[in-house]
C-alpha atoms as an extended CHARMM CRD file, in Angstrom:
* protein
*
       129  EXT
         1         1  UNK       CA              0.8520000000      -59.1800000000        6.2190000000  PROA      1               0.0000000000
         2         2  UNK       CA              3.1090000000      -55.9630000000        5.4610000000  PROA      2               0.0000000000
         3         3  UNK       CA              3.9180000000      -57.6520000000        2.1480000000  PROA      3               0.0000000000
         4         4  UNK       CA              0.2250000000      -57.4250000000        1.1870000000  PROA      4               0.0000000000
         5         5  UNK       CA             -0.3210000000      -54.2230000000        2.4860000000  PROA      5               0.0000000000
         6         6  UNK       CA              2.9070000000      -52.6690000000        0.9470000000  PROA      6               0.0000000000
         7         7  UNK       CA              2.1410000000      -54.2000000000       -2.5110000000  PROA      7               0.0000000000
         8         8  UNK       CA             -1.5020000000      -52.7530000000       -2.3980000000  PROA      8               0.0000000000
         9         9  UNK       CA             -0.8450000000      -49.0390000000       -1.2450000000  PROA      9               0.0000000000
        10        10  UNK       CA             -0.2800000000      -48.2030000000       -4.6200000000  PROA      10              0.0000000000
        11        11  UNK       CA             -3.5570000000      -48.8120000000       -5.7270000000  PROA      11              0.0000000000
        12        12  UNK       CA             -5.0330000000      -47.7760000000       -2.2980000000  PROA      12              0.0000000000
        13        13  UNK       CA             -3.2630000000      -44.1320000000       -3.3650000000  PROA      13              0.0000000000
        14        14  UNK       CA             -4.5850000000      -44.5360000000       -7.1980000000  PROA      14              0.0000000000
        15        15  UNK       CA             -8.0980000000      -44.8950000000       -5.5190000000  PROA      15              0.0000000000
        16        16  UNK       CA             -8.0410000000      -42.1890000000       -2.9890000000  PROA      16              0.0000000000
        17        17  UNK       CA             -6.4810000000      -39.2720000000       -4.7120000000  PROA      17              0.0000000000
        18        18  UNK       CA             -9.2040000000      -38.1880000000       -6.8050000000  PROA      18              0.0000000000
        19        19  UNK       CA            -11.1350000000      -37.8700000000       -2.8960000000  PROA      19              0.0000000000
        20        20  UNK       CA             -8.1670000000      -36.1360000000       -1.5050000000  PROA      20              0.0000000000
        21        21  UNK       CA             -7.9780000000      -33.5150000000       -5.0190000000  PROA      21              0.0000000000
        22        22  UNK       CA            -11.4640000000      -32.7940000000       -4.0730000000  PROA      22              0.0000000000
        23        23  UNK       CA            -11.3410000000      -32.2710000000       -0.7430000000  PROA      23              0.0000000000
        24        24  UNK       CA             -7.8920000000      -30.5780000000       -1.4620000000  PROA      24              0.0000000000
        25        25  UNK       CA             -9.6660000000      -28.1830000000       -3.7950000000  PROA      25              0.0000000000
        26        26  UNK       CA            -12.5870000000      -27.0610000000       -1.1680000000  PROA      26              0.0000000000
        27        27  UNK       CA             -9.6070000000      -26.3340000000        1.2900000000  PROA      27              0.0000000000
        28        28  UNK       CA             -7.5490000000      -24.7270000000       -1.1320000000  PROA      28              0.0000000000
        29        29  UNK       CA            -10.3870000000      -22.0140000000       -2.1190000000  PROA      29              0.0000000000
        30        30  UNK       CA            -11.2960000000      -21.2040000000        1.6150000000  PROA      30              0.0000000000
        31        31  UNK       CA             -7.5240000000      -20.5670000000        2.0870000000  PROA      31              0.0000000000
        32        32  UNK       CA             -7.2230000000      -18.9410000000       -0.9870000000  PROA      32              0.0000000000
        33        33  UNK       CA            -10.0640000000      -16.2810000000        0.0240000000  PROA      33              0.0000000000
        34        34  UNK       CA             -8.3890000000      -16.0880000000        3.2720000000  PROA      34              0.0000000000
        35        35  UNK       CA             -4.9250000000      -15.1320000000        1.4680000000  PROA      35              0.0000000000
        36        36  UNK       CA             -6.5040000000      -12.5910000000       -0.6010000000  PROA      36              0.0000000000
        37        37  UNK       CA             -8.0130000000      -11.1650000000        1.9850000000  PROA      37              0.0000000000
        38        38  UNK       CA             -4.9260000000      -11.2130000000        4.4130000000  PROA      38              0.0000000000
        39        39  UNK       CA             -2.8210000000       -9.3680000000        1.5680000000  PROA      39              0.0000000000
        40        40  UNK       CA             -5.4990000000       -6.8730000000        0.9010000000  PROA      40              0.0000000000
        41        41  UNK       CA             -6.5620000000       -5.9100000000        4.2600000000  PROA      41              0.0000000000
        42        42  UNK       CA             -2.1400000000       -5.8710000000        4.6000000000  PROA      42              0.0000000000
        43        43  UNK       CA             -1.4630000000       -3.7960000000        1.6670000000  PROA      43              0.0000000000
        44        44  UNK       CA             -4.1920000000       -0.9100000000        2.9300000000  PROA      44              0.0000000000
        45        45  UNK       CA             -1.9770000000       -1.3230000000        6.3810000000  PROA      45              0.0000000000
        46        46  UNK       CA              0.7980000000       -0.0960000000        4.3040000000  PROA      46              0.0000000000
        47        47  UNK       CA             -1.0990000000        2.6360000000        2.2740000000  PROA      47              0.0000000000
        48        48  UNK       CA             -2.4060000000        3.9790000000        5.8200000000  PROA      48              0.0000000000
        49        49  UNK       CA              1.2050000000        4.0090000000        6.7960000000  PROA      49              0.0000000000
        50        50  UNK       CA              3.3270000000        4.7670000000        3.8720000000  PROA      50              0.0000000000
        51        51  UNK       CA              0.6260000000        7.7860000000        3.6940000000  PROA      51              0.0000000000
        52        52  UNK       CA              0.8530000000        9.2790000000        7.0540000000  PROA      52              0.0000000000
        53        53  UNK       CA              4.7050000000        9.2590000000        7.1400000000  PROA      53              0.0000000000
        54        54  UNK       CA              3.6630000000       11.0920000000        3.6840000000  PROA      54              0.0000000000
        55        55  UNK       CA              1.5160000000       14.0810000000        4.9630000000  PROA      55              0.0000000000
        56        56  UNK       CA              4.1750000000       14.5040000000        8.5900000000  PROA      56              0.0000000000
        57        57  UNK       CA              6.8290000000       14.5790000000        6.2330000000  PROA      57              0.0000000000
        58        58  UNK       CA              5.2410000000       17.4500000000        3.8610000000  PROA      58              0.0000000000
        59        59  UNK       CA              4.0680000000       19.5200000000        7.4360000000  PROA      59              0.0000000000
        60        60  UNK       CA              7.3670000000       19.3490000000        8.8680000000  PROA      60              0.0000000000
        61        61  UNK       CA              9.0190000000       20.5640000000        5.7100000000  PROA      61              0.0000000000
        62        62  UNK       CA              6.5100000000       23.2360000000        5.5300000000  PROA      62              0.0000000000
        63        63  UNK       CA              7.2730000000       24.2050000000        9.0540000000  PROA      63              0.0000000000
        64        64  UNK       CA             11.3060000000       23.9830000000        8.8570000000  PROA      64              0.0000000000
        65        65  UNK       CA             11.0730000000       25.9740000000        5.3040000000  PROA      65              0.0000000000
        66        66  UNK       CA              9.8590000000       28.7200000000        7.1170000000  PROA      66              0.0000000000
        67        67  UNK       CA             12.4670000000       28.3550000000       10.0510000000  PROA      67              0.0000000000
        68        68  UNK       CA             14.3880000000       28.7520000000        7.0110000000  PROA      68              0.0000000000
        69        69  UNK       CA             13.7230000000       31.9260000000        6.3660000000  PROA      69              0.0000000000
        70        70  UNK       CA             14.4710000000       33.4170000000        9.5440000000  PROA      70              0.0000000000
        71        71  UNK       CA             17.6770000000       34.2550000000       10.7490000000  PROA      71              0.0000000000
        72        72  UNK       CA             18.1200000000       33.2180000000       14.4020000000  PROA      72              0.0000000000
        73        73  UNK       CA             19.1880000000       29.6960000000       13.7610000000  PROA      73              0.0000000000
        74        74  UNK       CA             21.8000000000       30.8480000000       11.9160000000  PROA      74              0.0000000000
        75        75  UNK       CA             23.6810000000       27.7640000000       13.5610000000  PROA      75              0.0000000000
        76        76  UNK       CA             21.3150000000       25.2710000000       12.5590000000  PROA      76              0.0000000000
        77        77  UNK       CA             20.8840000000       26.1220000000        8.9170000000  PROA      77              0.0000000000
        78        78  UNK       CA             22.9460000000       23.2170000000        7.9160000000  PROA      78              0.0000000000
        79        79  UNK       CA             21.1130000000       20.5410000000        9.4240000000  PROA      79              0.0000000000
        80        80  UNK       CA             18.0610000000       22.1460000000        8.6560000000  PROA      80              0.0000000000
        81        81  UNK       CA             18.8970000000       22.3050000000        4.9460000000  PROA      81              0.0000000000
        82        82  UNK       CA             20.2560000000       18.6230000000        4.8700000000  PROA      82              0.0000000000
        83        83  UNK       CA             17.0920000000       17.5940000000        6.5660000000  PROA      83              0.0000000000
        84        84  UNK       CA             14.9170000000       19.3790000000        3.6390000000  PROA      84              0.0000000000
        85        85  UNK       CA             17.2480000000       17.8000000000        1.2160000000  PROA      85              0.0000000000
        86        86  UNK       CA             16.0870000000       14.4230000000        2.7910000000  PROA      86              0.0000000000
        87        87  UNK       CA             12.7580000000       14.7040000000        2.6530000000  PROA      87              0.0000000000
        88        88  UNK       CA             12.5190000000       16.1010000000       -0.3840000000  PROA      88              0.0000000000
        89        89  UNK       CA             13.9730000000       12.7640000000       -1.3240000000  PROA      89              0.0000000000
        90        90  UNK       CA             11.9090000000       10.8520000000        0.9620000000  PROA      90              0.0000000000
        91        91  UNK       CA              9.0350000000       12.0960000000       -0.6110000000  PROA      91              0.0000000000
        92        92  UNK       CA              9.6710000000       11.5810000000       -3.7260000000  PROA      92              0.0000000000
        93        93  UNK       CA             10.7030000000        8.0210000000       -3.3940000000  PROA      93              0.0000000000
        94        94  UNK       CA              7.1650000000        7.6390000000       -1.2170000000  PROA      94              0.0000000000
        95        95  UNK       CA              5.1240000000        8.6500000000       -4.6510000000  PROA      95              0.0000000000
        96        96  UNK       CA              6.6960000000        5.6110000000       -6.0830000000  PROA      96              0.0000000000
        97        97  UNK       CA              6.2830000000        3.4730000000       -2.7700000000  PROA      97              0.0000000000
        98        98  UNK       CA              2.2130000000        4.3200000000       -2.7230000000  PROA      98              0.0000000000
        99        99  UNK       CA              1.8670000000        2.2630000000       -5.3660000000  PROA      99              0.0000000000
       100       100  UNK       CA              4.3460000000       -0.5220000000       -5.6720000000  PROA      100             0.0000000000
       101       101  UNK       CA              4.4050000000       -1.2800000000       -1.5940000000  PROA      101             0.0000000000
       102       102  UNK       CA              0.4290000000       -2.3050000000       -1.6180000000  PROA      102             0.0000000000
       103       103  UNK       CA              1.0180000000       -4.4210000000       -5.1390000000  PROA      103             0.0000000000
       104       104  UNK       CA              4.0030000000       -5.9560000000       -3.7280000000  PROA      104             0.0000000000
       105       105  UNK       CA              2.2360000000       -7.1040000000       -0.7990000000  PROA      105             0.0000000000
       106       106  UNK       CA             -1.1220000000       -8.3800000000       -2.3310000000  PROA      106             0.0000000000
       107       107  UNK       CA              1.7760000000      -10.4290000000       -4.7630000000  PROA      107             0.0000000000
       108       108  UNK       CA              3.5120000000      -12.4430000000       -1.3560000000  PROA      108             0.0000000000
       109       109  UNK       CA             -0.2340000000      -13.9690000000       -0.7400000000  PROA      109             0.0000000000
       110       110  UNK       CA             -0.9580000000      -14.5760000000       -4.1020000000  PROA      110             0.0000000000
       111       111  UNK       CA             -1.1170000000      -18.2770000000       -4.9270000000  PROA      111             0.0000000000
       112       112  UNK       CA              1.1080000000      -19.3310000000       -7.3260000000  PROA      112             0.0000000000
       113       113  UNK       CA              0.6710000000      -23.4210000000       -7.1200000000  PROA      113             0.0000000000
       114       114  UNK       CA             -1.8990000000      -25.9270000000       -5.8660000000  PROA      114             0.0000000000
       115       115  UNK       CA             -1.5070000000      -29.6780000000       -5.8250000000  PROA      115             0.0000000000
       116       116  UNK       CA             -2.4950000000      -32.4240000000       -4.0730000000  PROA      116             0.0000000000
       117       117  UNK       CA              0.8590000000      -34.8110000000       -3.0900000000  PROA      117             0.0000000000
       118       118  UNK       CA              0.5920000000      -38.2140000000       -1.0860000000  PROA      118             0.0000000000
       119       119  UNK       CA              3.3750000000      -38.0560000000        1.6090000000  PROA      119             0.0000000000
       120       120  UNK       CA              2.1340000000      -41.3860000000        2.9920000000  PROA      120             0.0000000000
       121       121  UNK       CA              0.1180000000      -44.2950000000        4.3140000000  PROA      121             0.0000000000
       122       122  UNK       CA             -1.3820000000      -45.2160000000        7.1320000000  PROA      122             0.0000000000
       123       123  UNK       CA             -3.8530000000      -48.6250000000        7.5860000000  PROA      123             0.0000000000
       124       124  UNK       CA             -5.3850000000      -48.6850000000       10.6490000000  PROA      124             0.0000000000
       125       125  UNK       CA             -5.8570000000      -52.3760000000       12.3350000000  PROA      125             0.0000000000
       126       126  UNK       CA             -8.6050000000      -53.2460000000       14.2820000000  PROA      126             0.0000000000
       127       127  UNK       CA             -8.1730000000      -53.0420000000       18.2920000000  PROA      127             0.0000000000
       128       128  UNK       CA             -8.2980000000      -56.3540000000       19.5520000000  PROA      128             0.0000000000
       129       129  UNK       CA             -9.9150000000      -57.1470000000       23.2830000000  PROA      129             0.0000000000
């Protein structure tokens, strides 16, 4: 009996693949949508974020240029002025960020491939009793 059945799964596979590619094809759309979606709704996330650190970043450059200015932290100056040095930086590599973050994330959900592979065979035999 496994003789027969191994010699016809073959054809059993030729005959239910073009089922499976169909049904594989209604699933892969829903979970394509779903993708899209999940990277979209993900890559606003990231705008949201990449934004916010954005605007604190301007204020509290704003505030420590004018702490700056003054000459009572006389001490401090230093870190002060490396810290403005950073975020001049920061926010300068966060212009190019706004834009390629969001992209870069809608890209990881983007399908690349679909197909439909048989991994296997299973016959089911009758219960008997």
């Amino acid at each position: 009996m496994f003789a027969k059945l191994q010699a016809a799964g073959p054809q059993d596979v030729a005959e239910l693949l073009p089922h499976l590619e169909k049904r594989g094809d209604l699933l892969a759309e829903e979970s394509i949508l779903k993708l899209t979606e999940r990277g979209r709704d993900e890559a606003e996330k990231m705008l949201a974020i990449l934004q916010t650190q954005q605007k604190n970043i301007a204020e509290t450059a704003k505030k420590n240029q004018q702490i700056l200015l003054t000459d009572f932290l006389e001490n401090e100056k230093p870190q002060l002025e490396a810290d403005r040095i950073h975020w001049k930086r920061r926010l300068t590599e966060l212009e190019t960020e706004l834009t390629r973050e969001p992209a870069r994330i809608r890209d990881v959900y983007d399908v690349k491939a679909r197909r439909v592979e048989p991994v296997g065979l299973a016959y089911l035999w009758p219960s008997t009793g």
